[in-house]
C-alpha positions as CSV (number, residue, x, y, z in Angstrom):
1,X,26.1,86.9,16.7
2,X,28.0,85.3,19.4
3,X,31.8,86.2,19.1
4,X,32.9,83.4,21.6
5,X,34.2,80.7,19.8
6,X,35.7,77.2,20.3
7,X,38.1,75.2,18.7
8,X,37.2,71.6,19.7
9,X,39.0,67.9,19.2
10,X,36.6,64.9,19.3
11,X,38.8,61.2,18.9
12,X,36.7,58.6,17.4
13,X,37.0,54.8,18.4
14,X,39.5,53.8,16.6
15,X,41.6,56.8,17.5
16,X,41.2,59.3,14.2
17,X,40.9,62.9,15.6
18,X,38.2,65.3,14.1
19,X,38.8,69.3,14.4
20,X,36.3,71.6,14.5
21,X,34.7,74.8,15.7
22,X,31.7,76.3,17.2
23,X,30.0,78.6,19.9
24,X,28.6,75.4,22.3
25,X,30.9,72.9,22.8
26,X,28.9,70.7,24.8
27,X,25.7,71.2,22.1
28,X,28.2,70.1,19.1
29,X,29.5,67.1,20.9
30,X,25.8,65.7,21.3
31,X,25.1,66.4,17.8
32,X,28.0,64.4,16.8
33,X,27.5,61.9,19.3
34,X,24.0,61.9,18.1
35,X,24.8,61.5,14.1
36,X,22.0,62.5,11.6
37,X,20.9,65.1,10.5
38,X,23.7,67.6,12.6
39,X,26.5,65.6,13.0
40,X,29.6,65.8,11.0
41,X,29.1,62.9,8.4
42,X,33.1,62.0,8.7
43,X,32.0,60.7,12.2
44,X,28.6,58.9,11.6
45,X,29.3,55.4,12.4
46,X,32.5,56.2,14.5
47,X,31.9,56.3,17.5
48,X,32.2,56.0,21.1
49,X,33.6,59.5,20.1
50,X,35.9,61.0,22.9
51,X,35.7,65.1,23.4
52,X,40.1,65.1,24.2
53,X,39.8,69.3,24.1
54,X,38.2,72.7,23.5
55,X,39.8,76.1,23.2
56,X,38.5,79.5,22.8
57,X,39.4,81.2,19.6
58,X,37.9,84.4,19.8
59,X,35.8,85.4,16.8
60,X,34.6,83.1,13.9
61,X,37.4,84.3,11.4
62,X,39.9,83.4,13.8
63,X,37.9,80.0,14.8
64,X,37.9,79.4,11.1
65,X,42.0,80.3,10.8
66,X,42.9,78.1,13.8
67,X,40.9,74.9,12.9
68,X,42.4,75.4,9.3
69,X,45.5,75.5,10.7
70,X,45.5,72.7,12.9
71,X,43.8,70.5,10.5
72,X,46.8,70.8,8.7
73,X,49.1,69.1,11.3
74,X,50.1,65.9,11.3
75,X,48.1,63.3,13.9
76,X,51.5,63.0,16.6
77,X,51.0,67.2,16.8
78,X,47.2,66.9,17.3
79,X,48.1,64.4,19.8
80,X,51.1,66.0,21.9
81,X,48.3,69.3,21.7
82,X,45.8,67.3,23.0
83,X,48.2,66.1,25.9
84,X,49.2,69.8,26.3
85,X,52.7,68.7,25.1
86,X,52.6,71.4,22.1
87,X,51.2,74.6,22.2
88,X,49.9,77.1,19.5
89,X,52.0,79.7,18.0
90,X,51.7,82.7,19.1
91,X,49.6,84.1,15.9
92,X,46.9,82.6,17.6
């Protein structure tokens, strides 16, 4: 099992940002870009989809903590992240 993982940030065309992780960024961005059957359902339909950032995050239970974690930000904290305006805390 690979232990590099990514937490990535894909915006959608009308400017809704998805979270999520994985071990090959570029490979999950073309299966969402791509739709069915690999593609995140939530962006089926939404596209041109934007990849606005990727981060490593270690391991997959600390992928799996992070993406949690920033899922449950509001969309201006996503954003100023995105525009390297914010940062993580440091428990990441």
């Amino acid at each position: 099992m690979a232990s590099d993982w990514f937490v990535y940030i894909i915006r959608t065309a009308r400017g809704a940002l998805y979270t999520g992780i994985t071990t090959d960024v570029n490979r999950r961005f073309a299966e969402h870009q791509a739709g069915a059957p690999k593609g995140a359902r939530s962006l089926r339909g939404k596209g041109p989809l934007e990849l606005v950032l990727s981060l490593p995050a270690g391991d997959r239970s600390r992928a799996s903590k992070l993406e949690w974690h920033i899922k449950q930000w509001p969309k201006q904290r996503k954003q100023a992240l995105v525009q390297g305006k914010v940062s993580l805390p440091d428990a990441f």
